[in-house]
mmCIF file of the N, C-alpha and C atoms, coordinates in Angstrom:
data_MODEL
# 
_entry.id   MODEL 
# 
loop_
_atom_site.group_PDB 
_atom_site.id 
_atom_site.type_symbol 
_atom_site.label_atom_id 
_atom_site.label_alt_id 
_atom_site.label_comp_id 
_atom_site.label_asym_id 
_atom_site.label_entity_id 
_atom_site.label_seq_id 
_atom_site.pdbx_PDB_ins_code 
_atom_site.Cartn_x 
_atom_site.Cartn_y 
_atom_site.Cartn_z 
_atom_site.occupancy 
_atom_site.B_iso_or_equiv 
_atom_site.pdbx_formal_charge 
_atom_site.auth_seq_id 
_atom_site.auth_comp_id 
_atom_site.auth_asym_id 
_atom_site.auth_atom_id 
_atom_site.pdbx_PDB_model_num 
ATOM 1   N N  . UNK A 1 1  ? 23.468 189.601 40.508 1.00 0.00 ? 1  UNK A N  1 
ATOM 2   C CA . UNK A 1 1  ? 23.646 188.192 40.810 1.00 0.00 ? 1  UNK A CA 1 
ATOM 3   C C  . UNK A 1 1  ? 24.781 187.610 39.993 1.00 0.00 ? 1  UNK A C  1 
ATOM 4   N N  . UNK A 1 2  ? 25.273 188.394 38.834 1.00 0.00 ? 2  UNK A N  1 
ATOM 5   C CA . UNK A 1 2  ? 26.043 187.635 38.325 1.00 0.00 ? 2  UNK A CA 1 
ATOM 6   C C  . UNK A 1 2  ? 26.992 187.999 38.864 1.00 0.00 ? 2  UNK A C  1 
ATOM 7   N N  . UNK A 1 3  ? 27.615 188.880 39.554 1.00 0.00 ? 3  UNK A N  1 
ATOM 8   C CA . UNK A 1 3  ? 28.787 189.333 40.420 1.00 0.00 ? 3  UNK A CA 1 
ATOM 9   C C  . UNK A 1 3  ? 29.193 188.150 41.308 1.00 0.00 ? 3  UNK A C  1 
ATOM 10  N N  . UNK A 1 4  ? 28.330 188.051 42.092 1.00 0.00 ? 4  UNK A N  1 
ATOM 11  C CA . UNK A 1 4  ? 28.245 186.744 42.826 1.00 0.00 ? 4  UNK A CA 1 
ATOM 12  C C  . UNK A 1 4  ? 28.550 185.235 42.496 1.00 0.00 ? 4  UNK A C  1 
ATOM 13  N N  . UNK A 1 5  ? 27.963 185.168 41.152 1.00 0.00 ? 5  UNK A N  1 
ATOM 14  C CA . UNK A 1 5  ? 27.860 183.676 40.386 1.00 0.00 ? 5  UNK A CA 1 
ATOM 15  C C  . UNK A 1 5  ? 29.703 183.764 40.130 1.00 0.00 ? 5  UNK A C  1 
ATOM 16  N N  . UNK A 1 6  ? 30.099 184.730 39.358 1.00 0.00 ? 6  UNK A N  1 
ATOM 17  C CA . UNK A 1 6  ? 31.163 184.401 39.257 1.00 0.00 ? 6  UNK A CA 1 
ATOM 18  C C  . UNK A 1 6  ? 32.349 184.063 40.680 1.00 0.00 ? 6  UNK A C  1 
ATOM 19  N N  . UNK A 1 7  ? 31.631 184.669 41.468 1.00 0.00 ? 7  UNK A N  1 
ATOM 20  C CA . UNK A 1 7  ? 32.650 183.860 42.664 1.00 0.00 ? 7  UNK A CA 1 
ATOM 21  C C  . UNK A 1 7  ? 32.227 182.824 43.169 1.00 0.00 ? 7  UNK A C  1 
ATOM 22  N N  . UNK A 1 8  ? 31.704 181.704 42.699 1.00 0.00 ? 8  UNK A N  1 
ATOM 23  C CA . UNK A 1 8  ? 31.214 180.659 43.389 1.00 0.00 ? 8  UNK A CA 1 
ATOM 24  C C  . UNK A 1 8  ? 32.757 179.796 43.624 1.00 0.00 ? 8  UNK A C  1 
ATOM 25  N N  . UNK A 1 9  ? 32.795 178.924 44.646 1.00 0.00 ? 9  UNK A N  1 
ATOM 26  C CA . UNK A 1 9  ? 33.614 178.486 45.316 1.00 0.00 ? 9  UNK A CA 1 
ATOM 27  C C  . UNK A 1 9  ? 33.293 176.994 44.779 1.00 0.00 ? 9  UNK A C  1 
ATOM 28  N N  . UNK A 1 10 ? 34.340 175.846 45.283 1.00 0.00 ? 10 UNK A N  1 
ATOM 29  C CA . UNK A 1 10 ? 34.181 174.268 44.306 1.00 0.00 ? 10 UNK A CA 1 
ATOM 30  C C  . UNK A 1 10 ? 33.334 173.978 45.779 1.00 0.00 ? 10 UNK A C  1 
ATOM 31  N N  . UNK A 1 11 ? 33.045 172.751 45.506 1.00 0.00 ? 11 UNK A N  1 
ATOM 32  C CA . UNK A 1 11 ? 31.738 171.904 46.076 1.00 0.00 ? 11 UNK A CA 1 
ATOM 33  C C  . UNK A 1 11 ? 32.274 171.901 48.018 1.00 0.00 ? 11 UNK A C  1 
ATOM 34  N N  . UNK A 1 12 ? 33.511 171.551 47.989 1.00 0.00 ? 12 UNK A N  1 
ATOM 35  C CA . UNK A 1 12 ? 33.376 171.522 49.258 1.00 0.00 ? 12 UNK A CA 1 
ATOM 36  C C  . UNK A 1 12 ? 33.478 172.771 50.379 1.00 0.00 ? 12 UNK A C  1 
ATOM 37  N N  . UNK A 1 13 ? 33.897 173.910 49.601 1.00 0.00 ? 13 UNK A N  1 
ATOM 38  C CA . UNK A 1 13 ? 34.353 175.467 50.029 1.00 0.00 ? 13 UNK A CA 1 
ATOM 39  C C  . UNK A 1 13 ? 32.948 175.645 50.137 1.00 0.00 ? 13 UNK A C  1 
ATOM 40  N N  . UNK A 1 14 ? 32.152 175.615 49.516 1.00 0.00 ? 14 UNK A N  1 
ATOM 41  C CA . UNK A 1 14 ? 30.902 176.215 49.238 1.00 0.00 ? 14 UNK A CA 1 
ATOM 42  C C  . UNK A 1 14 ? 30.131 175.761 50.067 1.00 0.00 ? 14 UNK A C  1 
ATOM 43  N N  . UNK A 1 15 ? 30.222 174.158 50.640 1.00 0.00 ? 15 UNK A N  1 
ATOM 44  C CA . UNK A 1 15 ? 29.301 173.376 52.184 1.00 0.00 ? 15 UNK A CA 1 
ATOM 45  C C  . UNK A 1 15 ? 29.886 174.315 53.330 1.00 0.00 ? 15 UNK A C  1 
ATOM 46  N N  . UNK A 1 16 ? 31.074 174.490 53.546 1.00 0.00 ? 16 UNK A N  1 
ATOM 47  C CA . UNK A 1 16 ? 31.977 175.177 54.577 1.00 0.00 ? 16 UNK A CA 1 
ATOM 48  C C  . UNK A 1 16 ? 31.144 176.564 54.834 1.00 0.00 ? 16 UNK A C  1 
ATOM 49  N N  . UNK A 1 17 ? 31.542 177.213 53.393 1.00 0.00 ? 17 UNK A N  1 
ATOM 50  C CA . UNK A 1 17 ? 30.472 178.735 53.679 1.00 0.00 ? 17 UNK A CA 1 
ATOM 51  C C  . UNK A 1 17 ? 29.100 178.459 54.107 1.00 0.00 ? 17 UNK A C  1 
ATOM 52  N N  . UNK A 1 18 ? 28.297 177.814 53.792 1.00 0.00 ? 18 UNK A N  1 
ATOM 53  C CA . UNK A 1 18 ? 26.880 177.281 54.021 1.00 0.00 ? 18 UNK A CA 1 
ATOM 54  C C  . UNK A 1 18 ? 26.765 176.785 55.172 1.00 0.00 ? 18 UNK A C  1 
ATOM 55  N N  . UNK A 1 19 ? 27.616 176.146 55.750 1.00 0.00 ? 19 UNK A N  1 
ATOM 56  C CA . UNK A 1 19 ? 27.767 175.916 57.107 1.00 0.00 ? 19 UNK A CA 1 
ATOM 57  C C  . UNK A 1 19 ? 27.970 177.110 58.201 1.00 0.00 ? 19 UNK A C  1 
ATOM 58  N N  . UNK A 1 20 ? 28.431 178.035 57.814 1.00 0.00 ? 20 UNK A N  1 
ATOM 59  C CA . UNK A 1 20 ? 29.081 179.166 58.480 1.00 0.00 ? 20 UNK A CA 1 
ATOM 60  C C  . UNK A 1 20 ? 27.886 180.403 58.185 1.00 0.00 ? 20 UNK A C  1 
ATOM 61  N N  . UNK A 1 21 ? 27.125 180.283 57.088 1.00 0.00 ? 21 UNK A N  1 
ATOM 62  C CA . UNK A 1 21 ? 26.057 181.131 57.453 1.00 0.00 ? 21 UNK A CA 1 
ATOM 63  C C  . UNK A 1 21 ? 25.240 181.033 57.797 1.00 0.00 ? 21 UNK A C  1 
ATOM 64  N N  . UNK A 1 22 ? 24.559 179.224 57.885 1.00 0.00 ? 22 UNK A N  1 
ATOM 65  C CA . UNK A 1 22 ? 23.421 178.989 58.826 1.00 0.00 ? 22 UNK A CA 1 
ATOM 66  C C  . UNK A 1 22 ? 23.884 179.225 60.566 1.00 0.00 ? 22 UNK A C  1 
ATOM 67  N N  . UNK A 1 23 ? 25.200 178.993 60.746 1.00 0.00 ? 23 UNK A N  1 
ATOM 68  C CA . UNK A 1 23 ? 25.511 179.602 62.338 1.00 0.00 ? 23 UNK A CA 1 
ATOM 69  C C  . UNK A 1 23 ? 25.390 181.160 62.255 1.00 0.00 ? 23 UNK A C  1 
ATOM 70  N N  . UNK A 1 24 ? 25.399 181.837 61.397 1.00 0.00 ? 24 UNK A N  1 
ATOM 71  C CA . UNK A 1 24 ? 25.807 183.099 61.351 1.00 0.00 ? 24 UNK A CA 1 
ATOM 72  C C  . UNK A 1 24 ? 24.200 183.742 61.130 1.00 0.00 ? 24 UNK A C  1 
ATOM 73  N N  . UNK A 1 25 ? 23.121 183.254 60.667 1.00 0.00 ? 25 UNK A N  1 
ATOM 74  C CA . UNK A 1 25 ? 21.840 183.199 60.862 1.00 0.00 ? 25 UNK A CA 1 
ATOM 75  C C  . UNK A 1 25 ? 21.216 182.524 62.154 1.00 0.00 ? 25 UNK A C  1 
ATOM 76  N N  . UNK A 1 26 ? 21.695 181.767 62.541 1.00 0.00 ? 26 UNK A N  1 
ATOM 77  C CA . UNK A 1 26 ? 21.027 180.752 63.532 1.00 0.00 ? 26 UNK A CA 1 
ATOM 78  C C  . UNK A 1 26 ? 21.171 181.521 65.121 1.00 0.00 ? 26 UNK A C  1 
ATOM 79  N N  . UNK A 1 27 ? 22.689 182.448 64.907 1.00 0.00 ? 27 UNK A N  1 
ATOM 80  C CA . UNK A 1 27 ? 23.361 182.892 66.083 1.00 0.00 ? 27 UNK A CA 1 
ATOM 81  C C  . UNK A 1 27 ? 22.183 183.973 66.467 1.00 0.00 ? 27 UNK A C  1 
ATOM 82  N N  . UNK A 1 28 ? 21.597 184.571 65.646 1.00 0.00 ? 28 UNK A N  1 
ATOM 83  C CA . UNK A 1 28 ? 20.313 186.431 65.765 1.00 0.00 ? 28 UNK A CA 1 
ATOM 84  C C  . UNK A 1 28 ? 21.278 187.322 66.187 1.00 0.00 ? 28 UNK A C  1 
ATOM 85  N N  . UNK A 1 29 ? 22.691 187.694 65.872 1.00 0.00 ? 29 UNK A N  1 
ATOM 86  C CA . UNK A 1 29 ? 23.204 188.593 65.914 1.00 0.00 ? 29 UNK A CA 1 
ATOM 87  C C  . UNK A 1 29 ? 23.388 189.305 64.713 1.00 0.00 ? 29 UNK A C  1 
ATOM 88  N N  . UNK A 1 30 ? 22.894 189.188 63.568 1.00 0.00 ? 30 UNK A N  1 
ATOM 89  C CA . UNK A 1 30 ? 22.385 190.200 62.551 1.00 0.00 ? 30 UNK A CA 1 
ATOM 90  C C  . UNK A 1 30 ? 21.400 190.743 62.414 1.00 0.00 ? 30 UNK A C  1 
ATOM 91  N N  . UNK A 1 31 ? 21.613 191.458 61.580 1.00 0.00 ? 31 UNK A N  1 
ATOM 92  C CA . UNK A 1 31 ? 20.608 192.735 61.141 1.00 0.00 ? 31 UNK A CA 1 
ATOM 93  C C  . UNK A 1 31 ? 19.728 191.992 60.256 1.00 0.00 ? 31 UNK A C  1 
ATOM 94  N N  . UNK A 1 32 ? 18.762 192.188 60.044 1.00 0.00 ? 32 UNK A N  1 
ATOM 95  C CA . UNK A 1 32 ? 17.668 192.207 58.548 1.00 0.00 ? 32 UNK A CA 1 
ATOM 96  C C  . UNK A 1 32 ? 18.155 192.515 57.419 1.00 0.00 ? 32 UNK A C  1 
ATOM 97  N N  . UNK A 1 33 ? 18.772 193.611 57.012 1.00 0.00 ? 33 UNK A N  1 
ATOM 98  C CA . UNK A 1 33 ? 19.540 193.556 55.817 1.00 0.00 ? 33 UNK A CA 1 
ATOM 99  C C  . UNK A 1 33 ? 20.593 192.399 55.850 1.00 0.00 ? 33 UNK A C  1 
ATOM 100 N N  . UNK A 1 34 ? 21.835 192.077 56.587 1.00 0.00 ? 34 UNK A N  1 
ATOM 101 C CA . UNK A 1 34 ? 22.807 191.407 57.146 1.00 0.00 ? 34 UNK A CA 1 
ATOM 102 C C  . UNK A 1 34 ? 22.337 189.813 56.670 1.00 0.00 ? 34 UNK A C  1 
ATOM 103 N N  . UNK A 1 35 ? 20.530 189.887 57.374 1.00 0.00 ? 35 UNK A N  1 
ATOM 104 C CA . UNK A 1 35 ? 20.522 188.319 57.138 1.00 0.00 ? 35 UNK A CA 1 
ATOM 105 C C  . UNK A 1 35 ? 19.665 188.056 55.523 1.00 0.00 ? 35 UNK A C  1 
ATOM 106 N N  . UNK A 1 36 ? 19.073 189.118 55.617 1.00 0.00 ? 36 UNK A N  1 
ATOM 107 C CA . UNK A 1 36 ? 18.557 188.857 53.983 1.00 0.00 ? 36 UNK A CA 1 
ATOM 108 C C  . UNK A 1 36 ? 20.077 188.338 53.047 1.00 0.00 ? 36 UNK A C  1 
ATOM 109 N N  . UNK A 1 37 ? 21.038 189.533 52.917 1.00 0.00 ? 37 UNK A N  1 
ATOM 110 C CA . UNK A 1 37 ? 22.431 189.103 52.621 1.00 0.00 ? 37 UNK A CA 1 
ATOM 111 C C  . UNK A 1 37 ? 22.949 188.005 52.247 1.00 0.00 ? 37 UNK A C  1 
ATOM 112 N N  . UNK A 1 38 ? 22.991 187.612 53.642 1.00 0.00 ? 38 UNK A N  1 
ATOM 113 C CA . UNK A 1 38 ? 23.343 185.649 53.745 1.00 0.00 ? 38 UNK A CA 1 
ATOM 114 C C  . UNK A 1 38 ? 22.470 185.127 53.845 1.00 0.00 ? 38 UNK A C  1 
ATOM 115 N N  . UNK A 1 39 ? 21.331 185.201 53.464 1.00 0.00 ? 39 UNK A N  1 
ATOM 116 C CA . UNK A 1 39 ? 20.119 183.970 53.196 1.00 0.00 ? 39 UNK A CA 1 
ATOM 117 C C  . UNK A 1 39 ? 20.382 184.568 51.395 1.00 0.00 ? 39 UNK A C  1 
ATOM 118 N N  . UNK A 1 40 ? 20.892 185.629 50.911 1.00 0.00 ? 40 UNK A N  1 
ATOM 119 C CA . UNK A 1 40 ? 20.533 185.646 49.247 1.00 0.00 ? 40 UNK A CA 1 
ATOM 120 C C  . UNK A 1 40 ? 22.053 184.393 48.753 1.00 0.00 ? 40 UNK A C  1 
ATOM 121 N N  . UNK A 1 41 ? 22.942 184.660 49.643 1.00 0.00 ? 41 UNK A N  1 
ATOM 122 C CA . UNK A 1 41 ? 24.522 184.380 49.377 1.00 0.00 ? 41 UNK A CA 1 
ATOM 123 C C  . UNK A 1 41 ? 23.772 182.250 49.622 1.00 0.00 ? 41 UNK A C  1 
ATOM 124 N N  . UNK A 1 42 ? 23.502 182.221 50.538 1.00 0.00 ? 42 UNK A N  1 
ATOM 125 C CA . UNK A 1 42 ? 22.882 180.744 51.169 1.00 0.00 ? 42 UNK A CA 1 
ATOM 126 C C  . UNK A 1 42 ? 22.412 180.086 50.026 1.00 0.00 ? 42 UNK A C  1 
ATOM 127 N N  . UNK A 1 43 ? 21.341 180.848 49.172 1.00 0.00 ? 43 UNK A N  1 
ATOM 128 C CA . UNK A 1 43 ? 20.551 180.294 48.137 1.00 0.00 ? 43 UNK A CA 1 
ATOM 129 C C  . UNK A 1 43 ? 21.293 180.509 47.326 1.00 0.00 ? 43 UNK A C  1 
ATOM 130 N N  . UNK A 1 44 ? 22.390 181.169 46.886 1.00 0.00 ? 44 UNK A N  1 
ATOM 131 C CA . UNK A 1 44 ? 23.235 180.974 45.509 1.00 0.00 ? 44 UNK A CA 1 
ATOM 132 C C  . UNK A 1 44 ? 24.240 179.851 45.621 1.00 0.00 ? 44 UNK A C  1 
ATOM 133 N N  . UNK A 1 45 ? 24.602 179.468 47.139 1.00 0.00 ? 45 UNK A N  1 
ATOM 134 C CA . UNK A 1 45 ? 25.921 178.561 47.003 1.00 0.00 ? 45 UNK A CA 1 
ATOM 135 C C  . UNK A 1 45 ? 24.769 177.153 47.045 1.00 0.00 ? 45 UNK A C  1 
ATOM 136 N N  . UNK A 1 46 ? 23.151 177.099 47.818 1.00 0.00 ? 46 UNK A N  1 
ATOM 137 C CA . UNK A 1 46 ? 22.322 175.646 47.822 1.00 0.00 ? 46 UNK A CA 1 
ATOM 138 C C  . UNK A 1 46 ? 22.476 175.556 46.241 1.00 0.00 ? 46 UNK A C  1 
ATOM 139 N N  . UNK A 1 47 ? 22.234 176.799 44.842 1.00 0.00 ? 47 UNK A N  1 
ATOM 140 C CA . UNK A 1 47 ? 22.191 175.845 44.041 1.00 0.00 ? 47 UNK A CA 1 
ATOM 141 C C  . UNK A 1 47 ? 22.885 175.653 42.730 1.00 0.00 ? 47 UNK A C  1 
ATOM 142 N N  . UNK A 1 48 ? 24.365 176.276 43.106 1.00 0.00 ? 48 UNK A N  1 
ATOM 143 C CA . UNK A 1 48 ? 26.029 175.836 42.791 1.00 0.00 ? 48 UNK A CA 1 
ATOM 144 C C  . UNK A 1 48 ? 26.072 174.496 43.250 1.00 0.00 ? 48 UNK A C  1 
ATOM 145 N N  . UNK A 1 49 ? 25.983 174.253 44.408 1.00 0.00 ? 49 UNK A N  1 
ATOM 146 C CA . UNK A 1 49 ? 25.758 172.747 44.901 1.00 0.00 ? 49 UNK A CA 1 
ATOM 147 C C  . UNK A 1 49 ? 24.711 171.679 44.057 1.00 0.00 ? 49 UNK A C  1 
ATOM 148 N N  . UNK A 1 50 ? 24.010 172.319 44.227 1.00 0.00 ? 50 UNK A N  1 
ATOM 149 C CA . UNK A 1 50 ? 22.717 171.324 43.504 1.00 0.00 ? 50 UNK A CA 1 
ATOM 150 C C  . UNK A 1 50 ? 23.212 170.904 42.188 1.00 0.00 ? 50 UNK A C  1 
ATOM 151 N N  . UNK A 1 51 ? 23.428 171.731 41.637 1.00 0.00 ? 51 UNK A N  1 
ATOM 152 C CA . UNK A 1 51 ? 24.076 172.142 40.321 1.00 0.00 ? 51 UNK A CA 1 
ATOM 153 C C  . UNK A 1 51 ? 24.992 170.922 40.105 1.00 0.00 ? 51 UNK A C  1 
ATOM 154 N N  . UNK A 1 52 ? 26.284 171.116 40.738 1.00 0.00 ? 52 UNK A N  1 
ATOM 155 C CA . UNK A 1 52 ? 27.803 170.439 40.937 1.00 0.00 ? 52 UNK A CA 1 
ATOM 156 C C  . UNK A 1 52 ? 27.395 168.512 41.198 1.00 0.00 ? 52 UNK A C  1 
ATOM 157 N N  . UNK A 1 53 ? 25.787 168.761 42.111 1.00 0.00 ? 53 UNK A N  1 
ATOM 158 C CA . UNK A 1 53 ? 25.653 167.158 42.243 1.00 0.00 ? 53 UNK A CA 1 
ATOM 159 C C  . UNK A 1 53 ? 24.988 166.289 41.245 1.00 0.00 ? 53 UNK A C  1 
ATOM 160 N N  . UNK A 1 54 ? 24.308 167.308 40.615 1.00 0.00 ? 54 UNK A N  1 
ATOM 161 C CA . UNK A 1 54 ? 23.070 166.925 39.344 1.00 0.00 ? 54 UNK A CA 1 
ATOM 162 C C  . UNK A 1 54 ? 24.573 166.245 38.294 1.00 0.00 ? 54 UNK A C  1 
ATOM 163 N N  . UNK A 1 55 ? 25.460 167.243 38.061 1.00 0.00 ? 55 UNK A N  1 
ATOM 164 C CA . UNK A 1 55 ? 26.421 167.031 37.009 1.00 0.00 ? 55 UNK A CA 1 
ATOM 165 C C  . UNK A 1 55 ? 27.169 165.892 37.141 1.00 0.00 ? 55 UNK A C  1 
ATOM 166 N N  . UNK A 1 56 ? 27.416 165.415 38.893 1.00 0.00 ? 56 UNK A N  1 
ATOM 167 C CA . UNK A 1 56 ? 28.290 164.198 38.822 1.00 0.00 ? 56 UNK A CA 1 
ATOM 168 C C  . UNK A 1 56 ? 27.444 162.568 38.809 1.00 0.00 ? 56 UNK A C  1 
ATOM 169 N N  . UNK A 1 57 ? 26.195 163.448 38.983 1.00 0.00 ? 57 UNK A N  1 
ATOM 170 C CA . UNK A 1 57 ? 24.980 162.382 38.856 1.00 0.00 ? 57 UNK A CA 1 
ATOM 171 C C  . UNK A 1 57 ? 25.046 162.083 37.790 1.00 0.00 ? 57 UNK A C  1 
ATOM 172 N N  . UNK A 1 58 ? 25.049 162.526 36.787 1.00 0.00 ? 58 UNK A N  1 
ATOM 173 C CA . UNK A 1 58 ? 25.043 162.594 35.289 1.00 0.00 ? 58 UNK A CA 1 
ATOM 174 C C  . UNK A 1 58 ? 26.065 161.740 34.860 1.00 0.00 ? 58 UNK A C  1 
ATOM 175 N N  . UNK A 1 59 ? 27.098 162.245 35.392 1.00 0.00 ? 59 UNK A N  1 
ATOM 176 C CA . UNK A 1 59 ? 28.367 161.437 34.611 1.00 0.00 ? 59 UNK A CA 1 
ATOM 177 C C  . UNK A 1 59 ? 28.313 160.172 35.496 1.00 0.00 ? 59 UNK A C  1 
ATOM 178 N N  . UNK A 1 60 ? 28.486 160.563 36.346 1.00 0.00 ? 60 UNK A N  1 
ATOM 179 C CA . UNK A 1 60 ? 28.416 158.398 36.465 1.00 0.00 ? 60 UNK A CA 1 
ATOM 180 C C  . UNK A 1 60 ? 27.421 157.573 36.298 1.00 0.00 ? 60 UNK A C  1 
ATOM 181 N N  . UNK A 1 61 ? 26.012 158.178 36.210 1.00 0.00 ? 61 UNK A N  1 
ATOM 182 C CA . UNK A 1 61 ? 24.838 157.539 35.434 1.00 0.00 ? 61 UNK A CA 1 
ATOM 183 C C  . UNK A 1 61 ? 25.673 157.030 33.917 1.00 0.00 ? 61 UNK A C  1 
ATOM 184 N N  . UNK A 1 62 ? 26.635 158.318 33.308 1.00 0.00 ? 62 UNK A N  1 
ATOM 185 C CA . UNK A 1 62 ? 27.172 157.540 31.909 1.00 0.00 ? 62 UNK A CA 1 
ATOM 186 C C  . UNK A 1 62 ? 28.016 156.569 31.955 1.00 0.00 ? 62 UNK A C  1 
ATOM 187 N N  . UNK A 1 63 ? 29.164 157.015 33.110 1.00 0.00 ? 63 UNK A N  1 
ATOM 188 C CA . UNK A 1 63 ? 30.187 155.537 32.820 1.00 0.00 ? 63 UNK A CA 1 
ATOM 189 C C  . UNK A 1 63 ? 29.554 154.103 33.471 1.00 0.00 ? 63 UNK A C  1 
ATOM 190 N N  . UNK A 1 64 ? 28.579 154.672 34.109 1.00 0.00 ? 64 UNK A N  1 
ATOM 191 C CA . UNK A 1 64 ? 28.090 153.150 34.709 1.00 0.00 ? 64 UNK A CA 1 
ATOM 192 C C  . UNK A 1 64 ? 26.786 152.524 33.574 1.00 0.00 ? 64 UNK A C  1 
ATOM 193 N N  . UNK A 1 65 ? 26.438 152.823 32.645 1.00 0.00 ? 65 UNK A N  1 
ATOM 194 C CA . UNK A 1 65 ? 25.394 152.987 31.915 1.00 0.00 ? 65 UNK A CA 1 
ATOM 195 C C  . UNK A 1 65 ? 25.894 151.511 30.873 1.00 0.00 ? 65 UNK A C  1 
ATOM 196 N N  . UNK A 1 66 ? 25.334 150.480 31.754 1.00 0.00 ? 66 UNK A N  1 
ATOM 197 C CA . UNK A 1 66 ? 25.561 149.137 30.526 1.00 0.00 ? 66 UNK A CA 1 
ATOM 198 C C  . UNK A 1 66 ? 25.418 149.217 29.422 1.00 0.00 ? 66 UNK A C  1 
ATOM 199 N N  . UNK A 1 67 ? 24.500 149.820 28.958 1.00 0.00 ? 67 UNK A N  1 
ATOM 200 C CA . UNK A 1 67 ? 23.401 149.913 27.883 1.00 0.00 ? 67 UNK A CA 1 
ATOM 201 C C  . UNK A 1 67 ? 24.087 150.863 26.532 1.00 0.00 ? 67 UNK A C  1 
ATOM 202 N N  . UNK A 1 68 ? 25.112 152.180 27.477 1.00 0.00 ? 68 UNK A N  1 
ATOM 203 C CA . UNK A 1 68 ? 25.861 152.538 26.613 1.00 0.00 ? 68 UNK A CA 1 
ATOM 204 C C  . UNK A 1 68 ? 27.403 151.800 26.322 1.00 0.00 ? 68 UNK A C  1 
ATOM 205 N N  . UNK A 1 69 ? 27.511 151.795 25.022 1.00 0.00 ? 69 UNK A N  1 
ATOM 206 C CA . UNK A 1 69 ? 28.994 151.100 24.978 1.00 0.00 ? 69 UNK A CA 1 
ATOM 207 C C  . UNK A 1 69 ? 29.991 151.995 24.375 1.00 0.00 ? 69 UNK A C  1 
ATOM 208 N N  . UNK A 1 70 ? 29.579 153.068 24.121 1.00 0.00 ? 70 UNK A N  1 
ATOM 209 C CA . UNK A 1 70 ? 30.635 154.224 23.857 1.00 0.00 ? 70 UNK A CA 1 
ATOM 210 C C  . UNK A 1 70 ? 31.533 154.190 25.699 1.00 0.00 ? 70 UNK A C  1 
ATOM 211 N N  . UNK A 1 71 ? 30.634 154.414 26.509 1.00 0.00 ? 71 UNK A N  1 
ATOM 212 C CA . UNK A 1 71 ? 31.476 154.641 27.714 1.00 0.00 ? 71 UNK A CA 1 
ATOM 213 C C  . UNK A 1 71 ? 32.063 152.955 28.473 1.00 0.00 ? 71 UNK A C  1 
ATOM 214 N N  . UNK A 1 72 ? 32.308 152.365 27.655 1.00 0.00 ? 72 UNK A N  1 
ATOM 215 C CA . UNK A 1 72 ? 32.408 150.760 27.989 1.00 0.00 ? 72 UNK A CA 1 
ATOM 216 C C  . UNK A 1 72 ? 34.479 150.990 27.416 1.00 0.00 ? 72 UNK A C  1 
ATOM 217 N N  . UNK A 1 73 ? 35.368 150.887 27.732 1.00 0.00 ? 73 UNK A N  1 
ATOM 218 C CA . UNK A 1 73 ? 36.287 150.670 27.772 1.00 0.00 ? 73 UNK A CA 1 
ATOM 219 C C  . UNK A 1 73 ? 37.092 149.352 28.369 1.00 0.00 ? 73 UNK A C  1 
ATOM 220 N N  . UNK A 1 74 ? 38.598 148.988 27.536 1.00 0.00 ? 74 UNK A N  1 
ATOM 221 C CA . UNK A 1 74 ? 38.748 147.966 27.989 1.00 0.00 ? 74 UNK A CA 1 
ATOM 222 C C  . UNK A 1 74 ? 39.406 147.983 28.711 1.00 0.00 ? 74 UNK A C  1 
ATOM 223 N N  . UNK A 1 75 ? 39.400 147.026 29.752 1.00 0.00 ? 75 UNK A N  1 
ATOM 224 C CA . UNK A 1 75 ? 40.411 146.906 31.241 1.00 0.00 ? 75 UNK A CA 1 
ATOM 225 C C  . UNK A 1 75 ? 41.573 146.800 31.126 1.00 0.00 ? 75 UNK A C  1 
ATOM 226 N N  . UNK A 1 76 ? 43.135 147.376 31.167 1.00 0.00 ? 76 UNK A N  1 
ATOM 227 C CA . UNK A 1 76 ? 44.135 147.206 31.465 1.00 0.00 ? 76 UNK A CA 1 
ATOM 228 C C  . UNK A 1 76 ? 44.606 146.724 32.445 1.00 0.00 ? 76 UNK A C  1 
ATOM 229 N N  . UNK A 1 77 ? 45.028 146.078 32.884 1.00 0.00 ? 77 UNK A N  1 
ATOM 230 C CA . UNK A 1 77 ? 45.311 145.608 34.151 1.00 0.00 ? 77 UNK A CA 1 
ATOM 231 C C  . UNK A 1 77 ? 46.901 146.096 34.847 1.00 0.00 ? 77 UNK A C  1 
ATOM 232 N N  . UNK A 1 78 ? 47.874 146.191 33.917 1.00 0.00 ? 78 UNK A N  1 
ATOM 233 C CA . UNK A 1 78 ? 48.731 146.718 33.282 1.00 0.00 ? 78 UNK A CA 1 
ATOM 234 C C  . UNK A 1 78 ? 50.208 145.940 33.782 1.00 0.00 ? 78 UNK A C  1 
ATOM 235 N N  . UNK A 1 79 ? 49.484 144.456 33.774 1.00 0.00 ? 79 UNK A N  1 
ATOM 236 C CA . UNK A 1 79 ? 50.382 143.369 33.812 1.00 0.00 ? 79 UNK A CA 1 
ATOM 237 C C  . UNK A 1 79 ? 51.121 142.755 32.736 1.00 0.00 ? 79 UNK A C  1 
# 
C-alpha cells in the first residue's frame, strides 16, 4: 500500500480517476481480480481526498477563527 500512497495524485486528478473507476466498475466488463484492483485503488484515492478536505477544513476553520488573533492580520488595501 505504500507503493500506491506514494503515487497519490492532487485533489482534483484524484476525483477524475474516481470518476473513471466507478464507470470502469459500473461498466461489468472486469474481472474479480480487475475489480477488487480498482475498488482497492477507489478506497485509497476516497481517503487522499478525505484527507486533502479535512486539511483545508482545518485551515480555514483557522484563518476564519475570531477567537484566534494570531491568524487576525492587518488589511492593506494597498492605496
Amino acid at each position: 500500500m505504500k507503493d500506491s500512497a506514494e503515487k497519490l495524485p492532487d485533489f482534483e486528478q484524484a476525483l477524475e480517476e474516481l470518476e473513471s473507476l466507478v464507470e470502469q466498475l459500473e461498466s461489468g466488463d472486469l474481472t474479480l481480480d480487475q475489480s477488487l484492483a480498482q475498488f482497492k485503488r477507489g478506497v485509497e484515492l476516497t481517503r487522499h481526498c478525505q484527507n486533502v478536505l479535512d486539511k483545508a477544513q482545518q485551515l480555514v476553520h483557522k484563518l476564519t477563527d475570531a477567537e484566534d488573533e494570531s491568524s487576525a492580520t492587518p488589511f492593506d488595501s494597498g492605496d
